[in-house]
C-alpha positions in Angstrom: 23.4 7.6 9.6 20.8 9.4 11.4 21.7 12.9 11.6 22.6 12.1 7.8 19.5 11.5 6.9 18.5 14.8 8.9 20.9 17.1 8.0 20.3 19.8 5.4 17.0 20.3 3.2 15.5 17.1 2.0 13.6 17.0 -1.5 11.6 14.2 -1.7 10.4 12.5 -4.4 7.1 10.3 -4.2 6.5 8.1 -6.9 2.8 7.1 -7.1 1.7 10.0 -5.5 -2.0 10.7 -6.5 -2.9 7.1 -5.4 -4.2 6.1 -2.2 -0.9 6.4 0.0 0.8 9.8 -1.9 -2.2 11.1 -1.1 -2.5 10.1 2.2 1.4 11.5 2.8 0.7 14.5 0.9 -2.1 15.0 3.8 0.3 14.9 6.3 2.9 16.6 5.4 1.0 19.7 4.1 -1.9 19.4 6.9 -0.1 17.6 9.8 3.1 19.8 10.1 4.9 16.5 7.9 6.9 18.8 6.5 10.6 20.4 7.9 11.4 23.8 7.5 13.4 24.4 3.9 12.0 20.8 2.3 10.6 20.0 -1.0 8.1 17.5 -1.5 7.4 16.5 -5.3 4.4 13.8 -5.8 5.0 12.7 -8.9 1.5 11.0 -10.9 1.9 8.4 -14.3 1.4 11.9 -16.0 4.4 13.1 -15.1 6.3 10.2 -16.2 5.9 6.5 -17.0 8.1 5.2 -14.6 8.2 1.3 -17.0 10.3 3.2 -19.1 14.0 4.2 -18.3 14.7 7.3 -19.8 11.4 9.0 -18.7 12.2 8.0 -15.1 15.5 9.8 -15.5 14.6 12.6 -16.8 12.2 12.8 -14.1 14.8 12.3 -11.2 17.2 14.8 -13.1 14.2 17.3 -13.3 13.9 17.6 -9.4 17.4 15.9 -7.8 15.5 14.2 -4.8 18.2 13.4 -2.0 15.3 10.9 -0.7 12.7 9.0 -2.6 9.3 7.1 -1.6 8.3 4.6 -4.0 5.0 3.9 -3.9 3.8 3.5 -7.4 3.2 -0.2 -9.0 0.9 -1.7 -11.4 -2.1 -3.2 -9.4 -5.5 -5.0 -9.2 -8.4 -6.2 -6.8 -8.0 -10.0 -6.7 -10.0 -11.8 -9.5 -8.4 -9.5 -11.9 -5.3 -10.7 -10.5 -6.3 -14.1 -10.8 -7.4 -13.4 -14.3 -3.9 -12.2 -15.8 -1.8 -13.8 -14.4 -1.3 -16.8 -16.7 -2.4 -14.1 -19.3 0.5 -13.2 -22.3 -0.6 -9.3 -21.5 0.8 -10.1 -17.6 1.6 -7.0 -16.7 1.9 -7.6 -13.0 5.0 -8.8 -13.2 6.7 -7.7 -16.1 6.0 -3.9 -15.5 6.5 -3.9 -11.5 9.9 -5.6 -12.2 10.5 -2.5 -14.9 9.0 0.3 -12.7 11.0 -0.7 -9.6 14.3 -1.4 -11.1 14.2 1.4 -13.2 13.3 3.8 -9.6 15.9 1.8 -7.8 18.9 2.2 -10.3 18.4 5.3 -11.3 18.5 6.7 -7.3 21.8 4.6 -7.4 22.8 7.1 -10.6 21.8 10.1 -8.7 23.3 9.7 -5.2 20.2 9.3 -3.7 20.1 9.0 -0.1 17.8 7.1 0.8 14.4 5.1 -0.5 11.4 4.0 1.4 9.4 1.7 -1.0 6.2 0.5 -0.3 5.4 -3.8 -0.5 2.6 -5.5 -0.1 1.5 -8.1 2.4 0.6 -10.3 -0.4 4.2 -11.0 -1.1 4.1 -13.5 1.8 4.4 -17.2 1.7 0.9 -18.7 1.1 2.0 -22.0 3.2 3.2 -20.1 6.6 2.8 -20.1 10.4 0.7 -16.8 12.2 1.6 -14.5 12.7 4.0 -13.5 9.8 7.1 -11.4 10.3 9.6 -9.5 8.5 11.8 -12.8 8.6 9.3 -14.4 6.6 9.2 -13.3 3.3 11.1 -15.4 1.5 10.1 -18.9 3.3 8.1 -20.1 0.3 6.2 -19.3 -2.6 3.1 -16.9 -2.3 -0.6 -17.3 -2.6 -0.7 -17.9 -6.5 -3.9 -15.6 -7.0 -1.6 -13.2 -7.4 2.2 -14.5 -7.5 3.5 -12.5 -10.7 2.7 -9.1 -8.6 4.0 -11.1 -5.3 7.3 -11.7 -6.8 8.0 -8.2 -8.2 7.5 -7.0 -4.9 9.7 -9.0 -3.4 12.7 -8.6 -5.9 12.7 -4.7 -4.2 13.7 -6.8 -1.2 16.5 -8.2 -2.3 17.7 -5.3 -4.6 17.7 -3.2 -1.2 20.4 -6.0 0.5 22.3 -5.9 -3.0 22.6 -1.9 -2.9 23.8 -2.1 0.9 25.8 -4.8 0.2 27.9 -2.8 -3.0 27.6 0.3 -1.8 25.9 0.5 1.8 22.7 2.6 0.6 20.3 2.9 3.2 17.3 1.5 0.7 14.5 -0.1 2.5 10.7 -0.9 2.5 7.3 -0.9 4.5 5.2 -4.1 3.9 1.6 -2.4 5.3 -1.7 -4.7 5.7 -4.6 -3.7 3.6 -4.6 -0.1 3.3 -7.7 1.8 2.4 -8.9 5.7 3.0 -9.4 8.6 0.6 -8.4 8.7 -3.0 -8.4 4.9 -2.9 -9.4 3.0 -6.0 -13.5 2.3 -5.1 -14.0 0.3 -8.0 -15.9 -2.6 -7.5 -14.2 -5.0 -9.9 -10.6 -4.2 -9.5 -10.3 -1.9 -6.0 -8.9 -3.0 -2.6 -11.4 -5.1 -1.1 -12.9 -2.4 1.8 -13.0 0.2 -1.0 -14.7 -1.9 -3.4 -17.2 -2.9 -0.9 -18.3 0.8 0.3 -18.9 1.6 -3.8 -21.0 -1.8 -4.1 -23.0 -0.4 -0.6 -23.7 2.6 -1.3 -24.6 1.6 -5.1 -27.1 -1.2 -3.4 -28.0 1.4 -1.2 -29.4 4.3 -4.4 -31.0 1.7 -6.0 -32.6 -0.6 -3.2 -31.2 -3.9 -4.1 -29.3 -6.5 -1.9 -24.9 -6.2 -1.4 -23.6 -9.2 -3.2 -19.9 -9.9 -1.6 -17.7 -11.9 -3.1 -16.9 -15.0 -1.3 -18.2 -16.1 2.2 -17.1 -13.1 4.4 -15.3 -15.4 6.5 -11.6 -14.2 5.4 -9.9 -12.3 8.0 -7.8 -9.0 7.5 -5.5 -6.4 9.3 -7.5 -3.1 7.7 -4.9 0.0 8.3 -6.2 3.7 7.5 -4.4 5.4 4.6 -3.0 8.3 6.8 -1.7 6.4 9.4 0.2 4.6 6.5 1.1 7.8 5.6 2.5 9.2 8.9 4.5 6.1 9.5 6.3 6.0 6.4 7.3 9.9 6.9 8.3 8.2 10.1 10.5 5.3 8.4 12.3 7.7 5.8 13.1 10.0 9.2 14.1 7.5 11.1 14.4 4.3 10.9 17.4 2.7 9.5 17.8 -0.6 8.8 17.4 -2.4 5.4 15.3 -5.5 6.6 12.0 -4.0 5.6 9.4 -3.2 8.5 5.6 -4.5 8.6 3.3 -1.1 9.0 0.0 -2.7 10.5 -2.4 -2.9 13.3 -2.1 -5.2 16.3 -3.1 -9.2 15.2 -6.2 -8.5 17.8 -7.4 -5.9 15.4 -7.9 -8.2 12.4 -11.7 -8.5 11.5 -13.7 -10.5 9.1 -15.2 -9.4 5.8 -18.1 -10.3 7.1 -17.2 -7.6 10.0 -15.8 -5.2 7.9 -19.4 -5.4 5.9 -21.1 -4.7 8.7 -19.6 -1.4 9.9 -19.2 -0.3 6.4 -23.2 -0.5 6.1 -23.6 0.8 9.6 -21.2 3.9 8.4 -23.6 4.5 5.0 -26.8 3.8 7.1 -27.3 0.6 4.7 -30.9 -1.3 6.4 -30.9 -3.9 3.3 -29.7 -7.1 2.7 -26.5 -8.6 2.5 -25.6 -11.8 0.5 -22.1 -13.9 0.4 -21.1 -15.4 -3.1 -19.8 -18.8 -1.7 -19.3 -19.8 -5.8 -16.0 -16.9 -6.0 -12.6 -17.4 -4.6 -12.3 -16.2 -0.8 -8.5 -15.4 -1.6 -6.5 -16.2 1.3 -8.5 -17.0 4.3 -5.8 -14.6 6.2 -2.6 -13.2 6.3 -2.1 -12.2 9.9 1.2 -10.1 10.5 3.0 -9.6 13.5 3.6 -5.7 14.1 6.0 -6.3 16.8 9.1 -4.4 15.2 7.0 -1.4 14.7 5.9 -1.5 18.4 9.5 -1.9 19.6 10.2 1.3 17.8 6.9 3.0 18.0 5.6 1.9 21.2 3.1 4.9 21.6 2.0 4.9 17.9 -2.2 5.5 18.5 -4.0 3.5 15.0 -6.9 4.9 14.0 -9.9 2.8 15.4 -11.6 0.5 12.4 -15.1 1.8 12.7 -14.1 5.3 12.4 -11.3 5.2 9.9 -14.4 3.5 7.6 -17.2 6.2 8.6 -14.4 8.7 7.6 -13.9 7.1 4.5 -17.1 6.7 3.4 -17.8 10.3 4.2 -15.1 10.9 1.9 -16.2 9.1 -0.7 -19.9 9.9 -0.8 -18.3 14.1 -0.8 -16.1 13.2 -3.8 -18.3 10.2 -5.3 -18.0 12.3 -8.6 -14.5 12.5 -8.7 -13.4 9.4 -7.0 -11.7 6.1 -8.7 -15.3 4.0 -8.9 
């Protein structure tokens, strides 16, 4: 299946690609020598087609004929706006994730696709589980219900990928990375990732001399990965790897830091000298979610991660540069 994969000029198609990971992949292809001689990339944005709706997606995938397809985009929010729709009749978490990746799935069936790469989440695990989590896992139980309608959704790409291979042996299959965050992430402070949220309220308490509130008590522990080493390892899946079980995309478990760590180094990177207070009255989420990259090591034992503390001073060098621009 390999030299398949390999053989002839690719076009791929990346759905989602002006968020945080398209443009983190666009990076390396166009900057990082990504890119084979003779390909086309196409990173498609929600302007170019609302991918909830069937025929638009179509026309979409007839306009350009990808042979391969990364499917990154999905309706999304921080956690408490989650929380706050998911009971809600206007859930669109679940509704439109199930819409947008059936309608990308199907209609690369229609078009002879050869292969997708779609991007989960890490959320989609079990909230009752054993650490560190695997690729086994996903299905042992229900998952943290902060956010189970997006959970779910993500986790029906899972089993569409087996049902594709099973009828007709497509080589669909998925990355489940930690918390991503970088440039062109979403920075706002209600609804962004958490990191990314955090570096807007800093440098907001920063401009105007006031304390950083963070939700919860810090004490939550994550597996932070930088957006472009996401972005090189999925070029790396849709190359190469070929199995259907998806494949965790995350830093080592003795990587995973606090909030309260994470805090730290994002006030050290925007030279923050004030205070900073935990809201012990909001939800901490999930106290953590530690996954086992273990696969990805077997195949990529070399792979070099981008150190925390500088993947954050990058980033919030980036986003200071682009403050005016950026998703805040």
């Amino acid at each position: 299946m390999g030299s398949e994969i390999n053989a002839g000029p690719m076009c791929v198609l990346v759905t989602g690609g002006s968020g945080l990971v398209g443009k983190a992949i666009e990076h390396v292809v166009q900057k990082e020598g990504g890119k084979h001689e003779g390909e086309q990339w196409i990173f498609l944005s929600s302007t170019d087609a609302d991918l909830v709706d069937v025929g638009q997606t179509r026309a979409v995938f007839e306009k350009y004929r990808p042979t391969h397809v990364i499917h990154l985009a999905a309706k999304v929010g921080g956690l408490y706006l989650h929380m706050r729709e998911n009971l809600s009749t206007q859930n669109v978490y679940i509704r439109d994730n199930i819409k947008i990746n059936d309608n990308v799935l199907q209609t690369a069936h229609d078009m002879g696709v050869t292969k997708v790469v779609s991007c989960l989440s890490s959320c989609i695990f079990p909230d009752k589980t054993t650490y560190p989590i695997d690729e086994t896992m996903i299905h042992n139980g229900p998952p943290h219900d902060s956010n189970f309608g997006y959970s779910h959704a993500k986790r029906m790409i899972d089993v569409q990928n087996r049902a594709y291979f099973q009828q007709y042996g497509h080589r669909y299959t998925a990355v489940i990375p930690t918390n991503v965050f970088g440039p062109y992430d979403n920075f706002n402070i209600e609804n962004g990732h958490v990191l990314s949220a955090l570096i807007n309220k800093t440098y907001k308490a920063k401009k105007e001399g006031t304390p950083v509130n963070v939700c919860g008590s810090g004490a939550p522990r994550r597996q932070f990965i930088y957006s472009l080493d996401v972005g090189r390892l999925i070029i790396w899946v849709l190359r190469e790897y070929e199995e259907i079980d998806p494949i965790i995309v995350s830093v080592g478990e003795e990587d995973e830091v606090s909030i309260k760590e994470a805090v730290d180094m994002i006030a050290q990177a925007l030279d923050f000298k004030g205070k900073i207070q935990f809201d012990t009255t909001l939800s901490d989420g999930q106290m953590k979610k530690t996954a086992c990259n273990s696969k990805l090591r077997r195949y990529l034992p070399d792979f070099t991660f981008t150190p925390l503390k500088e993947a954050i001073k990058m980033t919030c060098d980036w986003f200071m540069t682009n403050y005016d621009t950026a998703r805040t």
